[in-house]
Structures are given as C-alpha cells and as structure tokens.
VMD Tcl script that builds the backbone (N, CA, C; Angstrom):
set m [mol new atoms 225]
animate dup $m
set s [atomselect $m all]
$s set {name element resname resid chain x y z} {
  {N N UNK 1 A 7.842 10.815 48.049}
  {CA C UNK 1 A 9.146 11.428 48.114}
  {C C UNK 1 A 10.019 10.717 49.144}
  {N N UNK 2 A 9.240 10.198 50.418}
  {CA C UNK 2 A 10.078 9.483 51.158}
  {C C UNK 2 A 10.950 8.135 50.619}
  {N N UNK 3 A 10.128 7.121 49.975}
  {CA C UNK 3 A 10.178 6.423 49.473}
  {C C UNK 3 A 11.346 6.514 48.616}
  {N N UNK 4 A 11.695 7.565 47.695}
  {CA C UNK 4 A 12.660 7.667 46.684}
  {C C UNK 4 A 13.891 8.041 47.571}
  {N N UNK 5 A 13.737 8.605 48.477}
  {CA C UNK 5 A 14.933 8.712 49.633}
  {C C UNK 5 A 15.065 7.565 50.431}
  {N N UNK 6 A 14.378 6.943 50.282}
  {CA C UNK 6 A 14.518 5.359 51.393}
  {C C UNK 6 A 15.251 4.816 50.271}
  {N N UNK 7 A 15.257 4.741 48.483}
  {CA C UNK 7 A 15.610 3.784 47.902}
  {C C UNK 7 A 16.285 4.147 47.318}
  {N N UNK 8 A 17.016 5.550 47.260}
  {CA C UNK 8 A 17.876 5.938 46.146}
  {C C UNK 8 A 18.771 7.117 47.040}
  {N N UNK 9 A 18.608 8.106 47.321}
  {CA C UNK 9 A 19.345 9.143 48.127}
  {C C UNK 9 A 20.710 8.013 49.106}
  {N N UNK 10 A 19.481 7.567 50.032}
  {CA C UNK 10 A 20.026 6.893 51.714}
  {C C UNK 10 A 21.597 6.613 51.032}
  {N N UNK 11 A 21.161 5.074 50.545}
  {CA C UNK 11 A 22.403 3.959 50.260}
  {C C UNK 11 A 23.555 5.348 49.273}
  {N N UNK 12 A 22.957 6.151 48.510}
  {CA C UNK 12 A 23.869 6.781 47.789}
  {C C UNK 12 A 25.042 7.716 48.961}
  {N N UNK 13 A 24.139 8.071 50.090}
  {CA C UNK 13 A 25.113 9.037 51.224}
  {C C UNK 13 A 25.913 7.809 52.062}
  {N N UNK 14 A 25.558 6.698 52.197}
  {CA C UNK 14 A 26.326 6.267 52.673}
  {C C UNK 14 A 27.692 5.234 52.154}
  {N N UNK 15 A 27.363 5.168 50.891}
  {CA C UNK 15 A 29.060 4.909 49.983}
  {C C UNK 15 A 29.795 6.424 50.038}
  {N N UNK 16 A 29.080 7.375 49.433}
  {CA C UNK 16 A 29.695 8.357 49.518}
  {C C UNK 16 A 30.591 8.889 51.023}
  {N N UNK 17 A 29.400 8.639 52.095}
  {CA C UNK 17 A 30.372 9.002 53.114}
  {C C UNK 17 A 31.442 8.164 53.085}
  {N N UNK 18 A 31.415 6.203 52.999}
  {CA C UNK 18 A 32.327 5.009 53.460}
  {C C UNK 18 A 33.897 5.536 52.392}
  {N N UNK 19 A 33.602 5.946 50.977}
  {CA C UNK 19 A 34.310 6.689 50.487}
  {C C UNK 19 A 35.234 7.729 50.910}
  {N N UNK 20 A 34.691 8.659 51.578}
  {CA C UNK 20 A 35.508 9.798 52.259}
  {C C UNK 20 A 36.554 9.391 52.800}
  {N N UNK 21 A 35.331 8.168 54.040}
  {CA C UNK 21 A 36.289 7.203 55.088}
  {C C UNK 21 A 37.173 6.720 54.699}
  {N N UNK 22 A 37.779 6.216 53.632}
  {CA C UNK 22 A 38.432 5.252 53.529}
  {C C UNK 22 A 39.293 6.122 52.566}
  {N N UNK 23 A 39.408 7.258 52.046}
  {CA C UNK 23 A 39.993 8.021 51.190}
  {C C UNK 23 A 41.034 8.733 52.633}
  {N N UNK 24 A 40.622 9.439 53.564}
  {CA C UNK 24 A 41.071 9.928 54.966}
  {C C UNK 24 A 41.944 9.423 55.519}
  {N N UNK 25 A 41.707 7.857 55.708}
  {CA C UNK 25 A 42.427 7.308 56.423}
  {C C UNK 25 A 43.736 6.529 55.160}
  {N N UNK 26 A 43.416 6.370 54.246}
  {CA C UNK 26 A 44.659 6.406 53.712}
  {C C UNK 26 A 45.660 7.266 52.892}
  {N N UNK 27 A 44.987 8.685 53.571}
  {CA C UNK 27 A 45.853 9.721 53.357}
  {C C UNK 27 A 46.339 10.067 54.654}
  {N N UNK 28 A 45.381 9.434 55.947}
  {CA C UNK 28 A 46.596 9.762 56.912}
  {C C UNK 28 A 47.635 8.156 56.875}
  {N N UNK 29 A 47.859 7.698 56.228}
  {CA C UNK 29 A 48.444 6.357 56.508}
  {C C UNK 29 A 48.306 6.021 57.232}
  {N N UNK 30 A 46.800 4.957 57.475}
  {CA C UNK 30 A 46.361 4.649 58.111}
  {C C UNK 30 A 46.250 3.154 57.406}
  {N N UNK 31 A 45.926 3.422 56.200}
  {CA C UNK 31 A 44.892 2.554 55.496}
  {C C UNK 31 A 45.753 1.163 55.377}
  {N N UNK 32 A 44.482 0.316 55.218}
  {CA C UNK 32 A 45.087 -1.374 55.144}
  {C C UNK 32 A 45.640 -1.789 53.955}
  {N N UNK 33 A 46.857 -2.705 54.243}
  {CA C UNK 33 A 48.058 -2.622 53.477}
  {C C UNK 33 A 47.516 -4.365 52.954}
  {N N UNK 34 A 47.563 -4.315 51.585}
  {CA C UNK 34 A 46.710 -5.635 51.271}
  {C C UNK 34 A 48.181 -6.284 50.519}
  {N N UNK 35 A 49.131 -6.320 50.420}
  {CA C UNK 35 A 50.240 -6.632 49.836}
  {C C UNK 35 A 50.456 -8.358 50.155}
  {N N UNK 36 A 50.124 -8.608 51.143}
  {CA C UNK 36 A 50.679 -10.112 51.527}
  {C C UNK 36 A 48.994 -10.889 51.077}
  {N N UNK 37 A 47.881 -10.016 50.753}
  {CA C UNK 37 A 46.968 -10.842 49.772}
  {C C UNK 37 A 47.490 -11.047 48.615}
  {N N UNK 38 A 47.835 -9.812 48.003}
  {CA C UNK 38 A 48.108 -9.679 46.491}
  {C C UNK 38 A 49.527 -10.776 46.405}
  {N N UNK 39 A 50.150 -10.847 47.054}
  {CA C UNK 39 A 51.267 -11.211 46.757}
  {C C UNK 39 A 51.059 -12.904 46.531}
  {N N UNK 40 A 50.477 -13.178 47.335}
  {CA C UNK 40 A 49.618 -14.886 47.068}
  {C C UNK 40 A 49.064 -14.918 45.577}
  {N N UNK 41 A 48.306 -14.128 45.021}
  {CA C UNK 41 A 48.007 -14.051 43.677}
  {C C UNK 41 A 48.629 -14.105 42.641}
  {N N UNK 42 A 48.709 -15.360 42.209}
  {CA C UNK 42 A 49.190 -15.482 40.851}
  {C C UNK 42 A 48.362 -15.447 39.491}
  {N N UNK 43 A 49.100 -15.089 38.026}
  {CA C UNK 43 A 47.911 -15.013 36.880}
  {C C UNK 43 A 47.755 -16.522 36.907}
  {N N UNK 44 A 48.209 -17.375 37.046}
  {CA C UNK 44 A 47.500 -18.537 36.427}
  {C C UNK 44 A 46.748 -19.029 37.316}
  {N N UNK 45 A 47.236 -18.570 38.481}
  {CA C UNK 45 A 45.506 -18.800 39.453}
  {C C UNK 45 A 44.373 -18.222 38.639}
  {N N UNK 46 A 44.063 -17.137 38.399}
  {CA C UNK 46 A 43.273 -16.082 37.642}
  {C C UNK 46 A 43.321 -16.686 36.527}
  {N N UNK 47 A 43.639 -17.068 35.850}
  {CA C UNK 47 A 43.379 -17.733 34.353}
  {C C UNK 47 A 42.452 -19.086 34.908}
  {N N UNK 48 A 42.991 -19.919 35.348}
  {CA C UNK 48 A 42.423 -21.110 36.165}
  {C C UNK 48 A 41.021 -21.298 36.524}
  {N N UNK 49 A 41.147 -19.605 37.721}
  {CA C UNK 49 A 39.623 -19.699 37.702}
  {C C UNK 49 A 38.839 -19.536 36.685}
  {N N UNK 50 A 38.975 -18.296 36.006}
  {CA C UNK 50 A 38.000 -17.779 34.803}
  {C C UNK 50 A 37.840 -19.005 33.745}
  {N N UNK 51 A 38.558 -19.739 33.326}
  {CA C UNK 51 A 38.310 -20.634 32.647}
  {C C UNK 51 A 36.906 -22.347 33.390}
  {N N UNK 52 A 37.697 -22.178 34.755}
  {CA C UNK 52 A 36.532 -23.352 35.438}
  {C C UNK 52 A 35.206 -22.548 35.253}
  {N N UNK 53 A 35.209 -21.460 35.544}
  {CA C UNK 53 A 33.888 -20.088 35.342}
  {C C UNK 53 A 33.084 -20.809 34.301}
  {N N UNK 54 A 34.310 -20.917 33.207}
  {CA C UNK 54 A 33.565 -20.689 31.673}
  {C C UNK 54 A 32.762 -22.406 31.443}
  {N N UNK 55 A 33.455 -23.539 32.159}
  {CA C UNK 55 A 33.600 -24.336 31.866}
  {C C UNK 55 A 32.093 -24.682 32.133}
  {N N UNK 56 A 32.347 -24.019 34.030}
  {CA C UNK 56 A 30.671 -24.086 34.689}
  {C C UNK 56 A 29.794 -23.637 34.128}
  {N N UNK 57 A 29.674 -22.804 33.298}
  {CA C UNK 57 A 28.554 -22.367 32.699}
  {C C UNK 57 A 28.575 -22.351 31.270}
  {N N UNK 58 A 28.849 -23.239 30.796}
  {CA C UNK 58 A 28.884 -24.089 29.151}
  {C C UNK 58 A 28.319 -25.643 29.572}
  {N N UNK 59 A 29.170 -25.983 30.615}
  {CA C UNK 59 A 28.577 -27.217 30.098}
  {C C UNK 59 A 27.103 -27.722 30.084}
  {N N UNK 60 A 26.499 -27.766 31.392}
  {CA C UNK 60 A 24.933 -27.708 31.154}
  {C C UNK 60 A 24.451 -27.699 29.501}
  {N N UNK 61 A 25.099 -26.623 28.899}
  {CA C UNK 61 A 23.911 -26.841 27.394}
  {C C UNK 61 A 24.679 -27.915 26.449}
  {N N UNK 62 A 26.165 -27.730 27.114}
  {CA C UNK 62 A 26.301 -28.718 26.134}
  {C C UNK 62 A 25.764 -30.268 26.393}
  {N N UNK 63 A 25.909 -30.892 27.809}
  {CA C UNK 63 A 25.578 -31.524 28.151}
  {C C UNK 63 A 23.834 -31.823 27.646}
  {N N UNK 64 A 22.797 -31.203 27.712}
  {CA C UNK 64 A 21.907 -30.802 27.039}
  {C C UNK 64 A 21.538 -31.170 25.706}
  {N N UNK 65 A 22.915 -30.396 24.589}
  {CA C UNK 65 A 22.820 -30.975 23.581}
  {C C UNK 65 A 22.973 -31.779 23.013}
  {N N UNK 66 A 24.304 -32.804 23.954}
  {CA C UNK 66 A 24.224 -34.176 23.677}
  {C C UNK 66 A 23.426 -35.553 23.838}
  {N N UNK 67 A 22.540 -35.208 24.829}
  {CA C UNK 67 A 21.299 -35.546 24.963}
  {C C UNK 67 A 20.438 -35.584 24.345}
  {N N UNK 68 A 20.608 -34.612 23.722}
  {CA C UNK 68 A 19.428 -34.396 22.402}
  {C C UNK 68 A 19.776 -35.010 21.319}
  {N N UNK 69 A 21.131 -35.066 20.798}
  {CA C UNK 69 A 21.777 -35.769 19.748}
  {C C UNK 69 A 21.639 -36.916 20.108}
  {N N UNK 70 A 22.165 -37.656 21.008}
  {CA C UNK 70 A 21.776 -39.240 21.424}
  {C C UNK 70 A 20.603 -39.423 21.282}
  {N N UNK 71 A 19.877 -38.943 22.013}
  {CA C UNK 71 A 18.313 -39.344 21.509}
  {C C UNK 71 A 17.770 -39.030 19.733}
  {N N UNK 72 A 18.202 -38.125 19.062}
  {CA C UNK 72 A 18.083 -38.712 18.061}
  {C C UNK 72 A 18.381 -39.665 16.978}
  {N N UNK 73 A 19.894 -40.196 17.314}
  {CA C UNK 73 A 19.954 -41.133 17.065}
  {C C UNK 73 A 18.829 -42.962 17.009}
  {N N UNK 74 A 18.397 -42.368 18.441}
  {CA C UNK 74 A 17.820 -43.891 18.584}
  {C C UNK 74 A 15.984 -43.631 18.080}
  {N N UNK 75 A 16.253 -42.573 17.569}
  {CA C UNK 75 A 14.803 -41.933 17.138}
  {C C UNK 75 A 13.671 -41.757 17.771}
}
mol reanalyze $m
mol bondsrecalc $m
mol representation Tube
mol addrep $m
C-alpha cells in the first residue's frame, strides 16, 4: 500500500496542490505575464519547426531505403 502511494497518490497531490498555486496567484494578479514570449512567436516559426520534426524523423528510413535500392541494383 505504501508503495502505490509512493507511485501514484504522492506526485498526484503535488500537481494538484502546484495547480491551486498557480490558479491563486493568478487570481490575485499575481501571475506571470508571458506576452513578450508569445509575442516573439510566429506561425511560420511553428510550421518550420514541425516540418524539420517531420523531416528528422523520415529521413533515416528513407535514407535506409535507398540503400537498399542501390544495392539492388548492383545485385
């Protein structure tokens, strides 16, 4: 029983509390004002990345499969 509270309860009370925290303080206006991050953010940054994302993790097989095709060529 300890065990299931070491690995499942614990971490669950303490989002829940960091939650409260951070719900509190930006109802007392307190809370951190992220506007001059967001404002740096553009979509085609965000397109940009997700696409290098896609790129990173395609090419390997393709790379892969052309390897394999070349080599059958030369039999």
């Amino acid at each position: 029983m300890l065990n299931l509270f070491k690995k499942a309860v614990a971490p669950l009370a303490a989002v829940v509390t960091g939650l409260f925290a951070v719900t509190s303080a930006n109802a007392a206006g307190t809370g951190t004002d992220f506007s001059s991050i967001a404002s740096g953010i553009d979509a085609s940054t965000i397109v940009t990345a997700i696409v290098a994302m896609g790129a990173i993790m395609i090419l390997p097989g393709v790379a892969k499969w052309g390897a394999k095709k070349l080599a059958t060529f030369f039999g």
